[in-house]
py3Dmol code that shows the C-alpha trace and the ligand (Angstrom):
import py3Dmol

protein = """\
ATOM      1  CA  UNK A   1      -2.477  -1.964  -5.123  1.00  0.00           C
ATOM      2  CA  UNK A   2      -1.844  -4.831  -2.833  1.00  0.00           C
ATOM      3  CA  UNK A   3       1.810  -6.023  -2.529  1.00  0.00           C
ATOM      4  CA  UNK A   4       0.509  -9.555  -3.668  1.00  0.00           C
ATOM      5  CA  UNK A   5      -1.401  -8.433  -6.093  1.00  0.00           C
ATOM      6  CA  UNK A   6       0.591  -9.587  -9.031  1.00  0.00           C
ATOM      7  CA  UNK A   7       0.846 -12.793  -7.689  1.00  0.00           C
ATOM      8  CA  UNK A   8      -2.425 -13.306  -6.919  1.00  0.00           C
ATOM      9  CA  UNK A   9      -3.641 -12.445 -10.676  1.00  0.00           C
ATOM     10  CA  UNK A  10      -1.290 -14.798 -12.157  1.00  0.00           C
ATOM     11  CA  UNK A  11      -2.718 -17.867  -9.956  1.00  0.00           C
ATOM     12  CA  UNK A  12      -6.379 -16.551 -10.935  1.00  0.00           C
ATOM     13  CA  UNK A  13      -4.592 -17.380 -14.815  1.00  0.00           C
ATOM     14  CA  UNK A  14      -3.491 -20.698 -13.956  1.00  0.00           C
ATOM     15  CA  UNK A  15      -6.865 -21.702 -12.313  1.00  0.00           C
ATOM     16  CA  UNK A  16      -8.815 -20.653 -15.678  1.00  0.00           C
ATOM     17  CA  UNK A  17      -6.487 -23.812 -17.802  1.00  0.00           C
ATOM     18  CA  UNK A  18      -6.977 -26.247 -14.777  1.00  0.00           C
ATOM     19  CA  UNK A  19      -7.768 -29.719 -15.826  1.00  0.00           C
ATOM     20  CA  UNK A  20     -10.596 -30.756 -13.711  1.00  0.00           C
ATOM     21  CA  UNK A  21     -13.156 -32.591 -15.482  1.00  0.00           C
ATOM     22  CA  UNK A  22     -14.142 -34.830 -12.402  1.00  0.00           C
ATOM     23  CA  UNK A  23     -14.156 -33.132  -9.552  1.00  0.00           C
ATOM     24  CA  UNK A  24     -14.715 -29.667 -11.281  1.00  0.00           C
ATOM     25  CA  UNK A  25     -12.684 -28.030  -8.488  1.00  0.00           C
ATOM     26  CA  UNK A  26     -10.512 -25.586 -10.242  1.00  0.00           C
ATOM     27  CA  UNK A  27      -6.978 -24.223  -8.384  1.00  0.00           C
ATOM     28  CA  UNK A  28      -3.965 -22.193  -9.519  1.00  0.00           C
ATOM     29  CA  UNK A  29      -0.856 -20.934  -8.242  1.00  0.00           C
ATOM     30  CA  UNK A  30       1.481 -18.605  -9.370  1.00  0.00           C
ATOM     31  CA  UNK A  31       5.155 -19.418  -7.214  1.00  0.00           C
ATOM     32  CA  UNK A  32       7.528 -16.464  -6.625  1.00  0.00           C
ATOM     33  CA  UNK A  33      11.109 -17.896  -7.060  1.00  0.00           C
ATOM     34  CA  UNK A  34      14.115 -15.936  -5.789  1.00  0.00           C
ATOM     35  CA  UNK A  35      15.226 -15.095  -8.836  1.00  0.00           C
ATOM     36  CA  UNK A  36      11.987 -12.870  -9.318  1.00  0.00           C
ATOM     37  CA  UNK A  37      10.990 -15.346 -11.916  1.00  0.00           C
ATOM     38  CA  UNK A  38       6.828 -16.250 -10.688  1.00  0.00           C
ATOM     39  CA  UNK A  39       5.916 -20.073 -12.494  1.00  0.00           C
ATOM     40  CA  UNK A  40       2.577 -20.918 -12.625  1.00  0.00           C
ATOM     41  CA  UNK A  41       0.213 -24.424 -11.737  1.00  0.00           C
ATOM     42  CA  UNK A  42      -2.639 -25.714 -12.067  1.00  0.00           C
ATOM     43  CA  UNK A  43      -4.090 -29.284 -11.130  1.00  0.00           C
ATOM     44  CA  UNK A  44      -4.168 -31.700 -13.406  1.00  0.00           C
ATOM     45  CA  UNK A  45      -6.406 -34.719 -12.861  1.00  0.00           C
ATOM     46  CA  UNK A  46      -6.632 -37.610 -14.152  1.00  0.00           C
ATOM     47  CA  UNK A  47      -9.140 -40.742 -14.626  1.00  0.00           C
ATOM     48  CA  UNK A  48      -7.167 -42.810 -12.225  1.00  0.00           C
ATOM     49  CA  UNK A  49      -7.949 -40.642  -9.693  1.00  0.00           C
ATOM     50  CA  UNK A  50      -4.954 -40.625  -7.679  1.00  0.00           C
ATOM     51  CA  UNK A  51      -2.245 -40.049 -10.668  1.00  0.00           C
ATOM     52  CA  UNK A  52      -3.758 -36.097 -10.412  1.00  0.00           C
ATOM     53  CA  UNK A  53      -1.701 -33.309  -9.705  1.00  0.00           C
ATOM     54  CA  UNK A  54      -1.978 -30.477  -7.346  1.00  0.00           C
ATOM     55  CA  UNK A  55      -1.674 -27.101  -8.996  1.00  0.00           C
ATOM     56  CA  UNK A  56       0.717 -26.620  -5.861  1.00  0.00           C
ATOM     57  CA  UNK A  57       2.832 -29.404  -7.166  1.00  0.00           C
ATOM     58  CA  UNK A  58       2.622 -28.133 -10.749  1.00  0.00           C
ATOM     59  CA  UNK A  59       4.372 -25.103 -10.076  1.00  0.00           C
ATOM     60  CA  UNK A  60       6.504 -26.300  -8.150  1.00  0.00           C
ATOM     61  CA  UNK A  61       7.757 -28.892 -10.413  1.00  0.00           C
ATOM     62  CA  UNK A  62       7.698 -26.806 -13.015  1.00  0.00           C
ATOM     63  CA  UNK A  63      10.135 -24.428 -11.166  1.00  0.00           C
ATOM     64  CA  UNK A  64      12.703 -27.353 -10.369  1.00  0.00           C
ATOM     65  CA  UNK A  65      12.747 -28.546 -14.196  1.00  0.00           C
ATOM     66  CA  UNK A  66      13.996 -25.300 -15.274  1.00  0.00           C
ATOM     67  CA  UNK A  67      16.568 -25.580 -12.322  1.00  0.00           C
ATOM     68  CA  UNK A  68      15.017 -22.691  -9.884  1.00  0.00           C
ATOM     69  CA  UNK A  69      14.641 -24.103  -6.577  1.00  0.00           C
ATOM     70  CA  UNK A  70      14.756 -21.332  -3.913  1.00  0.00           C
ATOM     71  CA  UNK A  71      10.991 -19.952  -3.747  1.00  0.00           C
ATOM     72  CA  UNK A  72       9.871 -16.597  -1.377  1.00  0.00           C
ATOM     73  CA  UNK A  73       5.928 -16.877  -1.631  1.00  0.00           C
ATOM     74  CA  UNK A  74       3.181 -18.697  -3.459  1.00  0.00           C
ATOM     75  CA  UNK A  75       0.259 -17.334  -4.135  1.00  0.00           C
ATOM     76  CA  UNK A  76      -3.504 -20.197  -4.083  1.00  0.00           C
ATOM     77  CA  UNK A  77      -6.706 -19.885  -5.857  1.00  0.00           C
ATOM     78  CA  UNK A  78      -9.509 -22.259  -6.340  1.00  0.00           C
ATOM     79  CA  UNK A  79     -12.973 -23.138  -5.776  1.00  0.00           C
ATOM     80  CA  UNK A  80     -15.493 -25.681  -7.910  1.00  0.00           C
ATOM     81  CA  UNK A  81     -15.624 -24.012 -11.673  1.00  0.00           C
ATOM     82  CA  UNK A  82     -19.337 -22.516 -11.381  1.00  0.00           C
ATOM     83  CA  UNK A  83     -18.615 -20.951  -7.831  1.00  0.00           C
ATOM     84  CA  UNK A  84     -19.485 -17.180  -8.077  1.00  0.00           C
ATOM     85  CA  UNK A  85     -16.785 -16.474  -5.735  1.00  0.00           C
ATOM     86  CA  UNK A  86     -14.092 -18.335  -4.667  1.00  0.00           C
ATOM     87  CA  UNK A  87     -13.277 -19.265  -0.999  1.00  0.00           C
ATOM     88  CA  UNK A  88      -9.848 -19.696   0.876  1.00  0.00           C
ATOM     89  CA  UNK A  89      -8.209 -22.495  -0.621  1.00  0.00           C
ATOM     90  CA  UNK A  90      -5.548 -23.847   1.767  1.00  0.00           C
ATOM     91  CA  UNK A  91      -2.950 -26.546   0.151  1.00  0.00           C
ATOM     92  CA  UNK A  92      -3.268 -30.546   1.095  1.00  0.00           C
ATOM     93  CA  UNK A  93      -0.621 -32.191   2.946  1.00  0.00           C
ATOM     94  CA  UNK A  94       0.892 -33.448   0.251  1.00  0.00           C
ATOM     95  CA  UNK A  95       1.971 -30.360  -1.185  1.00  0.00           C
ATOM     96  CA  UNK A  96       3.039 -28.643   2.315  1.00  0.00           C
ATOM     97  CA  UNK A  97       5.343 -31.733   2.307  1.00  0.00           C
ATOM     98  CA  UNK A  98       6.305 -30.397  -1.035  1.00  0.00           C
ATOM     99  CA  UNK A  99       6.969 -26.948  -0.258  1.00  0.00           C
ATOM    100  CA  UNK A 100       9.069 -27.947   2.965  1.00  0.00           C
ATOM    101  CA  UNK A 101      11.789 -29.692   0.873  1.00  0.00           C
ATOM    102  CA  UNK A 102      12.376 -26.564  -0.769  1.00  0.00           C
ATOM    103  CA  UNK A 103      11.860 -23.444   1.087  1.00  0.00           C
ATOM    104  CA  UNK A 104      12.351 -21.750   4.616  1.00  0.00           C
ATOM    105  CA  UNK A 105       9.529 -22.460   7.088  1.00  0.00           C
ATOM    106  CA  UNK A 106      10.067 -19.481   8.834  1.00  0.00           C
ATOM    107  CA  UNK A 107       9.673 -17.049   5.947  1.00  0.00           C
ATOM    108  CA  UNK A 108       7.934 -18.594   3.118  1.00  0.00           C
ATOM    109  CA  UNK A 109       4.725 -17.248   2.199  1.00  0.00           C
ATOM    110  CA  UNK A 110       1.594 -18.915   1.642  1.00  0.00           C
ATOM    111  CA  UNK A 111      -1.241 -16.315   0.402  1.00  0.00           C
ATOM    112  CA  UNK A 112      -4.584 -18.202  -0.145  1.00  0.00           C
ATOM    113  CA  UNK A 113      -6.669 -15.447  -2.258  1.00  0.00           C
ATOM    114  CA  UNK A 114     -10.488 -15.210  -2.732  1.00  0.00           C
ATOM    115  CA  UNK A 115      -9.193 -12.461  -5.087  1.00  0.00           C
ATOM    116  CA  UNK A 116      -7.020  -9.694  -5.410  1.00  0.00           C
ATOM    117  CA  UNK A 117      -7.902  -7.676  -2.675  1.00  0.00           C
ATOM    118  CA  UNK A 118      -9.345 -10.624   0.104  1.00  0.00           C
ATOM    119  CA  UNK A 119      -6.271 -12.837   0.962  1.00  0.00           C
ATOM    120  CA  UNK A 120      -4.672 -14.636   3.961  1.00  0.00           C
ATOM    121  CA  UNK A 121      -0.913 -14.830   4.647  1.00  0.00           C
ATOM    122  CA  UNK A 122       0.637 -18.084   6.441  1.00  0.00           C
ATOM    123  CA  UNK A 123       4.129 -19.060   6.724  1.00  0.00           C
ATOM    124  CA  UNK A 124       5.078 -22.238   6.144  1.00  0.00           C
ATOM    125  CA  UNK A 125       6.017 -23.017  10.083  1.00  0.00           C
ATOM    126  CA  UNK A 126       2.062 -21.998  10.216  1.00  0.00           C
ATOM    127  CA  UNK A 127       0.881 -24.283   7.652  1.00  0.00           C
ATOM    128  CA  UNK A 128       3.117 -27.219   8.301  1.00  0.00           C
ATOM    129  CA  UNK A 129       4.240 -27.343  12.154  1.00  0.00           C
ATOM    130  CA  UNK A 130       6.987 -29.720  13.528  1.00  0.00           C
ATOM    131  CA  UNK A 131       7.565 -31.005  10.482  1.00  0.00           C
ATOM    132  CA  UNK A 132      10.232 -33.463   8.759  1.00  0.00           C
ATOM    133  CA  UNK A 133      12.658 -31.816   5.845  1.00  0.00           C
ATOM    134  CA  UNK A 134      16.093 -32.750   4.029  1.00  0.00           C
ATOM    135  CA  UNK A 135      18.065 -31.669   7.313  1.00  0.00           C
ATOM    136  CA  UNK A 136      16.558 -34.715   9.493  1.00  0.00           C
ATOM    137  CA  UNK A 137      18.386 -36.986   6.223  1.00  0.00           C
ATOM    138  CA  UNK A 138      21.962 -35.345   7.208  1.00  0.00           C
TER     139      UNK A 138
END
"""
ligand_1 = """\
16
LIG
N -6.369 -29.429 -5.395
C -5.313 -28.620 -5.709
O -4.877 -28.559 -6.866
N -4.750 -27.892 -4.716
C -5.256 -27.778 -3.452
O -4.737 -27.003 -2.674
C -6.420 -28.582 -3.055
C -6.871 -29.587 -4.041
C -7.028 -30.161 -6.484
C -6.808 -31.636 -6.557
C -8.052 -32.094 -7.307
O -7.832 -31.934 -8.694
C -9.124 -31.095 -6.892
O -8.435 -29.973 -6.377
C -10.088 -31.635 -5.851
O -9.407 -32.201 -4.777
"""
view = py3Dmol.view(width=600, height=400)
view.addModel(protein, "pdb")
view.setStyle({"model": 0}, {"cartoon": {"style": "trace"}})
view.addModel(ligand_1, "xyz")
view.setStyle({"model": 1}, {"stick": {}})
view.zoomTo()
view.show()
């Protein structure tokens, strides 16, 4: 068994309740906090197009309004809803931006799954290089 391979099922989970009626592109996440506590996302669109919601940003969210805000990995699924098989599905800039206000660049993990056993590890640094965060505010 994979070491991600919890995390990986419970973003498969998430992606099965996306909301996606218009673009039909389905995505989960499941978001390891350091508290071992794993919240799930999924995206969440809407019919003004830009008020939708990554399922990056779900979790994440989700996470902070229970008060956890110190995340080791997350774990990204999705692909349109009638794909046989799902590709790589790497997060937008948005939610990089997103993930950089709350965790380490150097060792958070960002595993973009096809399924259980196919899956790509990035760090943050990887994902979002040279980038701005809360220490450029102090
Ligand atoms: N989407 C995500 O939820 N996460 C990603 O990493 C890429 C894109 C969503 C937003 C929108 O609902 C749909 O996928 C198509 O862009």
């Amino acid at each position: 068994m994979g070491r991600y391979e919890d995390l990986i099922e419970m973003a498969m989970e998430a992606r099965r309740i996306a909301y996606a009626p218009y673009s039909k592109f389905k995505v989960g996440a499941a978001l390891l906090a350091s508290n071992g506590v794993i919240y799930k996302g999924c995206n969440v669109e809407n019919s003004s197009y830009p008020a939708t919601n990554c399922a990056e940003r779900t979790a994440i969210f989700s996470a902070v309004a229970e008060g956890q805000k110190e995340f080791e990995a997350i774990a990204i699924v999705g692909g349109h809803e009638d794909a046989a098989e799902l590709d790589f599905c790497a997060p937008c800039g948005v939610c990089r931006q997103v993930m950089r206000e709350f965790c380490n660049p150097e060792t958070f993990e960002i595993i973009l799954a096809r399924n259980e056993d196919e899956y790509e590890v990035f760090t943050l640094e990887e994902m979002l290089p040279f980038s701005f965060g809360p220490e450029n505010l102090i």
